[in-house]
C-alpha positions as CSV (number, residue, x, y, z in Angstrom):
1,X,0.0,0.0,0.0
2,X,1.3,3.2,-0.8
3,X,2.3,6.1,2.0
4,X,-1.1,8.0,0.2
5,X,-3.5,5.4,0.6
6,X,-2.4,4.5,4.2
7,X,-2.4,8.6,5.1
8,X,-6.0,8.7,3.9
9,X,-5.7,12.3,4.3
10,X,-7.1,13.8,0.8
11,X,-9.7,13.5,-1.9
12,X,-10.0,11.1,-4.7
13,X,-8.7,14.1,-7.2
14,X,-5.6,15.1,-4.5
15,X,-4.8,11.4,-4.1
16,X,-4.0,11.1,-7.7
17,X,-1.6,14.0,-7.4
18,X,0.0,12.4,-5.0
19,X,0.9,9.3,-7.1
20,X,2.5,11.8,-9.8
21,X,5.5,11.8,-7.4
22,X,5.1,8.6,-5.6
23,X,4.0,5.7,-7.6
24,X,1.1,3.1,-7.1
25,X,0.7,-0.8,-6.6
26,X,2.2,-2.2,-9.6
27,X,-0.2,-4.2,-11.6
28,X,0.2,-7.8,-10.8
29,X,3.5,-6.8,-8.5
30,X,4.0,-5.0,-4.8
31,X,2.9,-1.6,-4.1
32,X,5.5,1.2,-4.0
33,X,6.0,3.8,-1.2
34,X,5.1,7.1,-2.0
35,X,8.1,8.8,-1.8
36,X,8.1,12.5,-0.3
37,X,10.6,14.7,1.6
38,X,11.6,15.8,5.3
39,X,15.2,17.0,5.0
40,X,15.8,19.5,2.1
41,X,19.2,20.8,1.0
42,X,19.9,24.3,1.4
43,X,19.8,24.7,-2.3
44,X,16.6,23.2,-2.4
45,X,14.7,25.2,0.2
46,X,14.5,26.1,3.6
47,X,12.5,23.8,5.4
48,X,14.2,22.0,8.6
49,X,14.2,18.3,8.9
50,X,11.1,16.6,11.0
51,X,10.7,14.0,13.5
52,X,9.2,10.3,12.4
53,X,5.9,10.3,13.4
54,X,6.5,7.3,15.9
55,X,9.5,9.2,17.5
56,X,8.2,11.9,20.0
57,X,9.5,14.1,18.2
58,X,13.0,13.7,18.5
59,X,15.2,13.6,15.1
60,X,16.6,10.6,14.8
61,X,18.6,8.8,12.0
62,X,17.8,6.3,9.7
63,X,20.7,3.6,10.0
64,X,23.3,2.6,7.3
65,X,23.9,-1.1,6.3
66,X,26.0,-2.5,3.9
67,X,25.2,-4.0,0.5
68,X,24.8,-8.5,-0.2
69,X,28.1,-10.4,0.8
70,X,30.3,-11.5,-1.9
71,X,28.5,-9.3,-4.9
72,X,31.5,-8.3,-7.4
73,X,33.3,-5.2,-7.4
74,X,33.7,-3.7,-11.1
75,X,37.7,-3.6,-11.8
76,X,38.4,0.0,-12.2
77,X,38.8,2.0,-14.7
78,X,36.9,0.5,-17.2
79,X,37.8,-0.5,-20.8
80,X,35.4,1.5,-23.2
81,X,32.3,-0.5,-24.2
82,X,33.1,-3.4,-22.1
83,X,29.9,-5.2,-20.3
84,X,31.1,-4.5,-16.7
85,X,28.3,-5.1,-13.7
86,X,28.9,-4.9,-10.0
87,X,29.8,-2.6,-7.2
88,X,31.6,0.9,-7.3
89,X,32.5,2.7,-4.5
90,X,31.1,6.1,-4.9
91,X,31.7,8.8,-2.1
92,X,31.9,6.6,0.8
93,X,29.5,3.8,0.1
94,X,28.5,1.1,-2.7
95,X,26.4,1.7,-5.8
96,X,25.4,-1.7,-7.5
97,X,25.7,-1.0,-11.1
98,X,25.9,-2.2,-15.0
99,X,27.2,-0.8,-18.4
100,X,27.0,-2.8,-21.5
101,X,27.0,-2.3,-25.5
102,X,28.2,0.2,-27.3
103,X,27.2,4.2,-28.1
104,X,26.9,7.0,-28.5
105,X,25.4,8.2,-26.7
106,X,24.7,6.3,-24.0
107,X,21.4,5.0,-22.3
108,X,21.1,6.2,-18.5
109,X,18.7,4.3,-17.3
110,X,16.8,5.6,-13.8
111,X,14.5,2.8,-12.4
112,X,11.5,3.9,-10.7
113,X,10.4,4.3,-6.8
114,X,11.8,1.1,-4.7
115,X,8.8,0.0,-2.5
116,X,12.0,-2.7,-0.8
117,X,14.8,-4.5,-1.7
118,X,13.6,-6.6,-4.6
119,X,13.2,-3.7,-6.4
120,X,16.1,-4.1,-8.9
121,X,17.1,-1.7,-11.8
122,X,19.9,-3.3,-13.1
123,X,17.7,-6.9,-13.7
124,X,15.1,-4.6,-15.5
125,X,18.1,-2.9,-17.8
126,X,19.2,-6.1,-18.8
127,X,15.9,-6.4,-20.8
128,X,16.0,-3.1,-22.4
129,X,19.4,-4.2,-23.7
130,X,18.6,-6.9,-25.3
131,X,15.8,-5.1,-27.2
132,X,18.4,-2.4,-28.1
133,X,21.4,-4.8,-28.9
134,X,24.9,-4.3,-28.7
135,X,24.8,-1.0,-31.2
136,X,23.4,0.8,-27.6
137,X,25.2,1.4,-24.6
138,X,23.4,1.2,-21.4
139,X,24.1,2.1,-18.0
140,X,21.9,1.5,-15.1
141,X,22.4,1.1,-11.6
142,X,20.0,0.6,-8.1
143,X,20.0,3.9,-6.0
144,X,21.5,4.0,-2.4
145,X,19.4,2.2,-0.3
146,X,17.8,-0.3,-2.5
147,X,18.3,-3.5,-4.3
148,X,22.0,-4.1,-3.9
149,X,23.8,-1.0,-3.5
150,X,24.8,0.0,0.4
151,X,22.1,1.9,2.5
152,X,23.3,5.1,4.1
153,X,22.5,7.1,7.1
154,X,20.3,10.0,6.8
155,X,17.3,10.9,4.1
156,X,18.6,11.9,0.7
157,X,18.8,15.5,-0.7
158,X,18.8,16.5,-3.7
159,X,22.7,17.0,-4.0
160,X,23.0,13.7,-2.6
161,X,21.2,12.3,-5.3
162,X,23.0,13.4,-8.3
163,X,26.2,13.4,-6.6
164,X,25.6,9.3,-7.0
165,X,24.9,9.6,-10.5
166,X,28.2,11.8,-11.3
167,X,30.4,10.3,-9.2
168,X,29.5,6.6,-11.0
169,X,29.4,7.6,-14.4
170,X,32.6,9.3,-13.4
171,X,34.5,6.3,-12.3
172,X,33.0,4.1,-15.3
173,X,34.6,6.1,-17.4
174,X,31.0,7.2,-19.0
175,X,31.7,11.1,-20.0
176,X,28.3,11.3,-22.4
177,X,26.9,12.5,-24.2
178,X,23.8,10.7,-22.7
179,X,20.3,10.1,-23.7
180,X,18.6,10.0,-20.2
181,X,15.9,7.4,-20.1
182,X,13.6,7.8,-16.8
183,X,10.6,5.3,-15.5
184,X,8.0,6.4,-12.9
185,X,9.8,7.9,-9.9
186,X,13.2,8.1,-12.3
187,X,11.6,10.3,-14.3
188,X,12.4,12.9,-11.4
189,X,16.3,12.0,-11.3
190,X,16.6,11.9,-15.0
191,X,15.0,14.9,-14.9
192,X,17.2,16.3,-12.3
193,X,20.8,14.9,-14.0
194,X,19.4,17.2,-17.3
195,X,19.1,20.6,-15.3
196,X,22.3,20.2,-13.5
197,X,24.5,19.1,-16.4
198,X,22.4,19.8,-19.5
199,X,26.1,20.4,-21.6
200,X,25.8,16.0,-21.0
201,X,22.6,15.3,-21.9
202,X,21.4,14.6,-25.7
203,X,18.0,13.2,-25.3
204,X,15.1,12.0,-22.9
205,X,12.9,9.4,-23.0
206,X,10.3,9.5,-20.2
207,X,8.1,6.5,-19.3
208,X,4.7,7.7,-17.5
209,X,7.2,9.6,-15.3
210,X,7.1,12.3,-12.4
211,X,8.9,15.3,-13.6
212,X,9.8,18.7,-11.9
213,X,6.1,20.1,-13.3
214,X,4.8,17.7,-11.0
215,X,5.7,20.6,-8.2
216,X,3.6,23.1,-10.3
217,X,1.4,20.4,-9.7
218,X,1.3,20.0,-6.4
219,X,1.5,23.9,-5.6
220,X,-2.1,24.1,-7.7
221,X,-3.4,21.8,-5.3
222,X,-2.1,23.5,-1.6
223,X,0.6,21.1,-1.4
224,X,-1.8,18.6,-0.1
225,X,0.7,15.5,-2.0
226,X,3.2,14.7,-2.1
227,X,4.2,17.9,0.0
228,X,2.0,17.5,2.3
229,X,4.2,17.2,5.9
230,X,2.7,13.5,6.3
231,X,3.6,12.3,3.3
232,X,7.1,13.8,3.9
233,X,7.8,12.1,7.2
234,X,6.4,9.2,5.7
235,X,8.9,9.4,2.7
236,X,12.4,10.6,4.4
237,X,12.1,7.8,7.4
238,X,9.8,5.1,6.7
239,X,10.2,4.0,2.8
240,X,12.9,2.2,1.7
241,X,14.5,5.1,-0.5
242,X,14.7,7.6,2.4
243,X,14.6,9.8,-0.6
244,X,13.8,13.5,-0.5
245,X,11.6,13.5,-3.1
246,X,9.3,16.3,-2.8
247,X,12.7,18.8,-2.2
248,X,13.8,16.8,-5.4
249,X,11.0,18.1,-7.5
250,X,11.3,21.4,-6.1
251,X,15.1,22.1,-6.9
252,X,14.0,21.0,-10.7
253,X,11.0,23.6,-10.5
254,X,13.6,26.0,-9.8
255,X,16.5,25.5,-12.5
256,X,13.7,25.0,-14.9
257,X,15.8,27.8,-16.9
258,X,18.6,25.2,-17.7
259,X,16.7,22.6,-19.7
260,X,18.5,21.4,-22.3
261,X,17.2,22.0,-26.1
262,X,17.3,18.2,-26.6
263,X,14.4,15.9,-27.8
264,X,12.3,14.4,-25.2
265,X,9.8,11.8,-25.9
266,X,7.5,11.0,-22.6
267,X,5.2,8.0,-23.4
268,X,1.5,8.3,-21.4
269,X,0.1,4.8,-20.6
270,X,-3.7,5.0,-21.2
271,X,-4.4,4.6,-17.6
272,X,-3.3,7.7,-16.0
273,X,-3.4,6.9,-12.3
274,X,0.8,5.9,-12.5
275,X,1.3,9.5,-13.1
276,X,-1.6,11.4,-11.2
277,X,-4.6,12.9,-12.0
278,X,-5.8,13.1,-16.2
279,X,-6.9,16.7,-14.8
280,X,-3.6,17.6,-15.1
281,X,-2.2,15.8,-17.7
282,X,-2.7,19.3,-20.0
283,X,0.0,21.1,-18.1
284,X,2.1,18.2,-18.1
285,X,2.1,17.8,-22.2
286,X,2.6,21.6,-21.7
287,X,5.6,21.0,-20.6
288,X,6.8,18.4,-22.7
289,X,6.1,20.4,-25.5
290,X,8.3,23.3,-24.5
291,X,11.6,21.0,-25.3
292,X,13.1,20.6,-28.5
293,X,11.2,18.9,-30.0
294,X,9.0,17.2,-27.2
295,X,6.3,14.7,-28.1
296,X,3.8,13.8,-25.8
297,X,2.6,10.0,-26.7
298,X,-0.7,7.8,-24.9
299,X,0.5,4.6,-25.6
300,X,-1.7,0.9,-25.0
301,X,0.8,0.1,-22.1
302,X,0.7,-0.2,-18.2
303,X,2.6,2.2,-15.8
304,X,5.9,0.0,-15.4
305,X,6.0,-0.2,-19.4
306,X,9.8,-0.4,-18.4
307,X,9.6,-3.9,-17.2
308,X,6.3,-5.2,-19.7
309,X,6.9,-4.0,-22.8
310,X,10.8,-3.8,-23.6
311,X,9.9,-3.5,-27.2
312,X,8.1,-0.4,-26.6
313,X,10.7,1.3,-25.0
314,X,14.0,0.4,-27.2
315,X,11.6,1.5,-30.2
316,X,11.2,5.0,-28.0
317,X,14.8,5.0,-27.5
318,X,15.7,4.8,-31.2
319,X,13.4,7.4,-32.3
320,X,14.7,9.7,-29.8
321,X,18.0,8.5,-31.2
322,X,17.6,9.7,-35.1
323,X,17.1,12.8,-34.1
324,X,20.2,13.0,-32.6
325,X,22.4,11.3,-34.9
């Protein structure tokens, strides 16, 4: 059950809002946290961290453990288009992660919202590479705190979440350019990665994503989603990420200015409840529209389109592709 369905704290129409940053039961799989945000990083915003609701207020920290015993370390550095897969030391801690095929540009791929463990990125690449074959290069990898990468103390800012993304692609040897494929929650990242370095990034390809206009979003509803202080606390110290999502959408809102003027393709699965409410789906193909060019597609596919319908995607990936090349 997601953090927004066990809050029970808004209407039908808010509700679906709140899925726009968080994402829903999977169809025939587990539910997935809603992610939100409690600690924000100065660059981000203002607000102070908050107390878990179960901890009388005092701020605690969520605790560190480290990644699976015997998993592989990748051999560093890494020979250029070499299939490499295992761990990489990134800042302190363990990022599980995969590269394989050839480019450019190469395929960034940013798995969506971890409900636990299971959740895997790098399984779910390896099917997306096979539809793309070797001609593609793909990178994916499983954030902090989920699948097999090492779980660190503290709720995630913003900065720490792209400092993970640089610092990997930095020690694989990956210098771009990239074309930035996001699912679900990892539309947000991607999203993020293209604002801060947008001299890296030569295409996007969302899949029914959360993007920074999910903010806008929010804000048009009183911040009663993903925003909302519940869903926050619920977010930064009870879900699996420990992910400040909600500051994460934010610190997109406000670099909005340093899109890139790549192509972004962002494919809409007919059931809109992955992404939030239809409602709102205008302002969202707004803003796909305002990038260059941006095509806003409804495709006969379900939310995690990532994991059912590889074919779908690599086809996405290629169109995005010829523009490029």
């Amino acid at each position: 059950m997601s953090t927004s369905q066990s809050l029970g704290l808004r209407s039908s129409r808010v509700w679906a809002v709140v899925t726009a940053f968080g994402m829903i039961a999977r169809q025939g799989g587990p539910a997935a946290t809603t992610p939100a945000s409690a600690v924000l990083s100065p660059a981000s915003s203002t607000a102070a961290p908050v107390a878990p609701a179960d901890s009388g207020g005092v701020l605690t920290t969520p605790s560190a453990s480290s990644p699976e015993p015997d998993l592989p370390r990748i051999g560093l550095p890494v020979d250029p288009g070499s299939t490499v897969e295992g761990l990489v030391e990134v800042g302190g801690h363990d990022i599980y992660a995969r590269c394989a095929g050839d480019g450019p540009p190469t395929v960034v791929y940013f798995t969506g919202w971890a409900d636990d463990q299971t959740k895997r990125g790098v399984n779910i690449a390896r099917g997306m590479e096979r539809a793309l074959g070797p001609a593609f290069r793909v990178c994916s990898y499983e954030r902090r705190n989920t699948g097999r990468s090492e779980s660190v103390e503290g709720t995630q800012s913003p900065n720490d979440v792209l400092a993970d993304v640089d610092r990997l692609l930095s020690a694989l040897g990956e210098d771009g350019p990239f074309l930035l494929l996001g699912a679900s929650f990892g539309g947000l990242v991607a999203s993020a990665y293209a604002v801060a370095h947008p001299d890296l990034v030569a295409g996007v390809v969302l899949l029914d994503a959360s993007t920074g206009v999910d903010y806008d979003i929010d804000e048009m509803h009183d911040f009663q989603g993903a925003c909302l202080e519940a869903n926050r606390k619920a977010d930064a110290w009870d879900s699996q990420e420990k992910l400040d999502n909600c500051g994460l959408a934010e610190w997109i809102h406000d670099r909005r200015d340093l899109e890139p003027a790549v192509p972004l393709l962002y494919l809409a699965a007919q059931d809109p409840s992955g992404r939030g409410d239809e409602a709102d789906d205008p302002k969202r193909q707004a803003w796909v529209e305002s990038w260059s060019p941006g095509t806003w597609r409804v495709v006969s596919a379900p939310h995690w389109m990532d994991e059912a319908d590889v074919s779908l995607v690599a086809d996405a990936v290629q169109e995005v592709v010829s523009l490029i090349r």
